[in-house]
Every structure is written in structure tokens, then in C-alpha cells.
Steps between C-alpha positions, in 0.01 A plus 500: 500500500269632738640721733432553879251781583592578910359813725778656729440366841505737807655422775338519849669585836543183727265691762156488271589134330659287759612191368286173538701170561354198356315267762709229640358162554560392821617154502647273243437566190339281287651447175378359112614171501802428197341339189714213630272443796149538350349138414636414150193448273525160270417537114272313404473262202275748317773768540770229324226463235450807370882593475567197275172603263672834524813434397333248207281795395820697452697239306196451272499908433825498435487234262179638322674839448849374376297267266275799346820697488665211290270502261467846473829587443507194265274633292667809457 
């Protein structure tokens, strides 16, 4: 695994660096609104479509395969 390459850090006396707070928004603060409020967004028919010609897609591979592999382990 790779491993961590780090340089020592010095440390600096609290009279050269002071520290630096974070600006605080004054007022209330305004939130992301929870996946539960956003506006829901319908599937369409197109959406419904497509998963059931997946799904078919995937049965017919499935069968194509484990028919190929019958006969070639039949013919063994």
C-alpha cells in the first residue's frame, strides 16, 4: 500500500498567526431542503419501458449462454 509522505509542520507563536474565526451569517440560516421536500419527479412511461426490455434482454442472455453451454458440455 501506498504510504503517507508528510513534512513536519512548525508551529507558530499565537502573536504572528492569530487565529481567524469563520464568518458568521447574520440571520437565519438558510438550509438545503431534505430530499423529502424537493418536488418528487414522476417516471415516465419511457423510463418503465426500457427496464422491462432490460430485464427481457437479460433473460434472453441468460438463456442463450446456458443453451451454448448445454450443448457444449454435451458434446463433450
Amino acid at each position: 500500500m501506498a504510504e503517507e509522505i508528510t513534512e513536519p509542520v512548525q508551529a507558530a507563536p499565537e502573536e504572528e498567526a492569530p487565529k481567524q474565526e469563520a464568518p458568521r451569517p447574520e440571520g437565519p440560516a438558510q438550509a438545503a431542503p431534505a430530499p423529502a421536500e424537493k418536488a418528487k419527479k414522476k417516471d415516465g412511461p419511457a423510463l418503465t419501458v426500457l427496464t422491462v426490455l432490460l430485464v427481457l434482454v437479460g433473460a434472453a442472455d441468460l438463456a442463450l449462454w446456458g443453451l451454448a453451454g448445454f450443448y457444449f458440455f454435451g458434446n463433450l
